[in-house]
N, C-alpha and C positions, 0 to 999 in steps of 0.2 A: 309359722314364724311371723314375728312382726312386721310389716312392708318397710321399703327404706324409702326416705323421706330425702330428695334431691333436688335442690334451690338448681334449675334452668333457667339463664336469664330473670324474667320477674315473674316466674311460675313456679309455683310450688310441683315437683310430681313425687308421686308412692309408685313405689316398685318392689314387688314381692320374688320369692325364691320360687313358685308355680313354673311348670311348662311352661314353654315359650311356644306363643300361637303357633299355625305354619305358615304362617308368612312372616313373622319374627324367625322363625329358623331357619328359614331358606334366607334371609338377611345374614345371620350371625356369621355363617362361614367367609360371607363378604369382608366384612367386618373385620373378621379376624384377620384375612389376607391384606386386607387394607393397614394394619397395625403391625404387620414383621417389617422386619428391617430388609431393604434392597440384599438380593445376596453376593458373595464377597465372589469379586474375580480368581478363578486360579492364580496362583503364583507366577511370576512372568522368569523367571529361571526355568521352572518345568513344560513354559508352555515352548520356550524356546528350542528346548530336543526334539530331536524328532523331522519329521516334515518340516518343511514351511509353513508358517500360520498364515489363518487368512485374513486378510485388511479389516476381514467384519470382524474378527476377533475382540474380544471385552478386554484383552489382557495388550492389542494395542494402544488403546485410550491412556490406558492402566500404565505401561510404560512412557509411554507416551508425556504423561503430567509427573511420572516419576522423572524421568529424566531432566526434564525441566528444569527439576530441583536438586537435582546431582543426589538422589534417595537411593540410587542403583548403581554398584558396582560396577565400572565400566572397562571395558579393555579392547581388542581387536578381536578377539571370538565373540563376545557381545554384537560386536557392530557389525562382523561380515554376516553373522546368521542371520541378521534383522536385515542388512544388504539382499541377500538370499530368497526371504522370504516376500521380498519389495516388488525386486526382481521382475520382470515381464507384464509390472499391475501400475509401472509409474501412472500414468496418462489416469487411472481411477483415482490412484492416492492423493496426485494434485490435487484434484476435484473435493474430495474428501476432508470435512472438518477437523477430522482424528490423523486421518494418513498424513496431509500435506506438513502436521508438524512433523513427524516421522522422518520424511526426508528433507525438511528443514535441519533435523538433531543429523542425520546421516552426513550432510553436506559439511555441514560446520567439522564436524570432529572426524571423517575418511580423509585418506590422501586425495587428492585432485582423479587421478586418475581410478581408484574404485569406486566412484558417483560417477564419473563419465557416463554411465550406464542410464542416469536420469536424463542427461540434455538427449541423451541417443533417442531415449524411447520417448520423447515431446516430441522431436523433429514432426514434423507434418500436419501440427495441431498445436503449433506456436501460439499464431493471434486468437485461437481461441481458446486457449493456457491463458493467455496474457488478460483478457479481459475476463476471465474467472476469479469469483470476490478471493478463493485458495488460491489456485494458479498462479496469478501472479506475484504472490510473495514467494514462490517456491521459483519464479524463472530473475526475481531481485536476488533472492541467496546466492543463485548460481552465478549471476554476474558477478557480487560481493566477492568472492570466495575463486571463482575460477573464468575469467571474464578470455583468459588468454590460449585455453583449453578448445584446440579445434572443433570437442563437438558444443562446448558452445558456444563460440564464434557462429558456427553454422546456426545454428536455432537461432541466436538473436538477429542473423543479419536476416532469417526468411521470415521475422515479424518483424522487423521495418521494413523490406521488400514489399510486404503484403498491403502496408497501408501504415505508414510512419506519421501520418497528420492523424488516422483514426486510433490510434494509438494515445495523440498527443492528447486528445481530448475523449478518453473515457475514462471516466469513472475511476477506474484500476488502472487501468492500463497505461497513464501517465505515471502511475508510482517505476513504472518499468523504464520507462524515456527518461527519468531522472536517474533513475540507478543508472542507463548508461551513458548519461553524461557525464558522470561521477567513476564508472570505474569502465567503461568499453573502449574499445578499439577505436583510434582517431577517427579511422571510415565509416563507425557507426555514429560516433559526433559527429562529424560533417554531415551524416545525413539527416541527423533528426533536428540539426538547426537550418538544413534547407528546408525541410519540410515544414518548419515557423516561417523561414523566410514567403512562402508562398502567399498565406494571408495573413500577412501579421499584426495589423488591425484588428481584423477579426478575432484572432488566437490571445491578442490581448485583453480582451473583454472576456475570453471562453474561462467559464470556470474552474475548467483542470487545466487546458491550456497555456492559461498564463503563470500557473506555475512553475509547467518547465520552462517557458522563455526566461523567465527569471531566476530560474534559476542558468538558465546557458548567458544570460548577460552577466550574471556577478561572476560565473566559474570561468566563461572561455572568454571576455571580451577583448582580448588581443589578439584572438584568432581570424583568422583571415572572414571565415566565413560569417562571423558577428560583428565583422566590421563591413559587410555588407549588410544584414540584417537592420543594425543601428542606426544610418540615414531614412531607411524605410520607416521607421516607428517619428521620424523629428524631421518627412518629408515638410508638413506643413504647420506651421506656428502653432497653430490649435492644435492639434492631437493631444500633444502635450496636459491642456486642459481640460480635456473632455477625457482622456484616459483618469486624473484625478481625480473626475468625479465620479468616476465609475469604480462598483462596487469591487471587482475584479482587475481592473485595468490602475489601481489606486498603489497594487503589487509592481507592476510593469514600473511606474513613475519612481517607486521607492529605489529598485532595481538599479534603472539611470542616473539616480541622485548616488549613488556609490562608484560608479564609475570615472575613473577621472577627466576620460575623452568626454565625457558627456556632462559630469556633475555641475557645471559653471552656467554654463547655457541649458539645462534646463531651471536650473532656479533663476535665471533671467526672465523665461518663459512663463514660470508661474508667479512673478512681480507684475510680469506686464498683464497678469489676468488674473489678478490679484482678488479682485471688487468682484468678479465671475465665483472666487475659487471660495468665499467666504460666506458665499449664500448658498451653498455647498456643503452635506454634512462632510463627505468626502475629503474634500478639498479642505474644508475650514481645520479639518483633522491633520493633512498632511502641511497644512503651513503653520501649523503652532509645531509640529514635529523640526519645524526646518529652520537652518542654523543660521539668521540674519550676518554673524560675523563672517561666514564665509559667501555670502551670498555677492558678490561684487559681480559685474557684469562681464563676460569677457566673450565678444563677440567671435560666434563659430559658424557663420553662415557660411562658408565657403566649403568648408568639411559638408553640412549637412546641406545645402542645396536650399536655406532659405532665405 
């Protein structure tokens, strides 16, 4: 037969219908495995009879992105068998790229009380749930959703127990300190804004940490505990300036400019350090942001101690 004649890139090749060498045929079966299609998970209805499946399962993934998208039929036999099969493996599922949405989807859609079973089985492996890149979005669900539920009251108080400042500034783990400023128990606010109160200079300039301060200045700042906080940050005239110029600490300043105890007297602060704040990309940035009509001076040294 005639060879075939195949334009690769800017080379001409001839290929004929001949045996293929052996070491083109030890190749071809590659080849050919290399060119089928991934194959299809079972169907996630049949895989759910039966036993319990396990976490490694293809058909969790599989439900998993189905659910997501509301693609799956859903009802309470659904959820408790998927409950069921969870069961005794939380503490791996958090960890787990595929599981932890799993009981994300569980948490959202059971009653409070049949997820109970997830804050039960984290207990004792709290702060190291909480600083896991999965973990901690599965121990923010549960605050969301069931913040008032004894077992997880206990889970969250024993990761702020364990270390509520190391918390405030990881990586992950301040995603958790804002979730429970936002929906935990007073006791667990009062703790995580004493635990700013400690260095809070420092926690202002921290990269995660001054997110949650800022966020506990704009959410609680009538709270007892933030109004101790608040002197600490506007002990001394400067802070004020040097927090604006800093890349992190630029959040803390915005924070104060919205509060009303505070708003007046710190744009005083950054008038009188004005010529400072403008050779500053920081600063030059937060005082074109800032409202010259409201800027009038209204002295609060007596409040803040300066």
């Amino acid at each position: 037969m005639a060879p075939k004649l195949v334009i690769k890139n800017t080379f001409l090749c001839a290929f004929d219908d001949d045996e293929a060498s052996p070491v083109n045929s030890a190749l071809q079966p590659r080849r050919r495995a290399q060119s089928l299609p991934p194959p299809v998970s079972p169907p996630i209805a049949s895989s759910v009879e039966g036993k319990p499946p396990s976490l490694d399962a293809p058909w969790i993934c599989a439900r998993a992105a189905e659910s997501a998208q509301a693609h799956l039929p859903r009802g309470p036999p659904t959820d408790a068998r998927l409950a069921a099969g969870v069961r005794g493996r939380v503490l791996d599922a958090a960890r787990s790229p595929q599981g932890h949405v799993v009981l994300l989807d569980l948490i959202r859609r059971l009653p409070v009380e049949d997820v109970a079973f997830v804050a039960a089985e984290l207990r004792g492996s709290g702060l190291s749930i909480a600083s896991n890149v999965y973990g901690h979005i599965v121990l923010c669900r549960l605050v969301e959703y069931s913040a008032e539920h004894p077992m997880t009251v206990e889970l969250v108080d024993e990761v702020i127990d364990e270390g509520a400042e190391a918390l405030c500034c990881h990586k992950f783990g301040f995603c958790l300190a804002m979730s429970v400023l936002s929906n935990g128990s007073q006791r667990q606010r009062r703790r995580i804004i004493a635990a700013l109160s400690t260095h809070v200079q420092r926690f202002a300039r921290h990269r995660f940490a001054s997110q949650v301060l800022e966020h506990a200045i704009v959410a609680h700042h009538e709270t007892d505990e933030c109004q101790r906080l608040l002197p600490e940050l506007l002990r001394h005239s400067s802070s004020v300036a040097k927090l604006a110029c800093h890349c992190f600490g630029i959040r803390v300043v915005r924070a104060l400019l919205l509060v009303p105890e505070t708003s007046k007297y710190v744009r005083s602060l950054m008038r009188q350090a004005e010529q400072r704040l403008r050779k500053d990309r920081y600063g030059a940035q937060l005082l074109e942001d800032l409202d010259d009509t409201q800027g009038a001076f209204v002295s609060m040294a007596p409040l803040f101690g300066a």
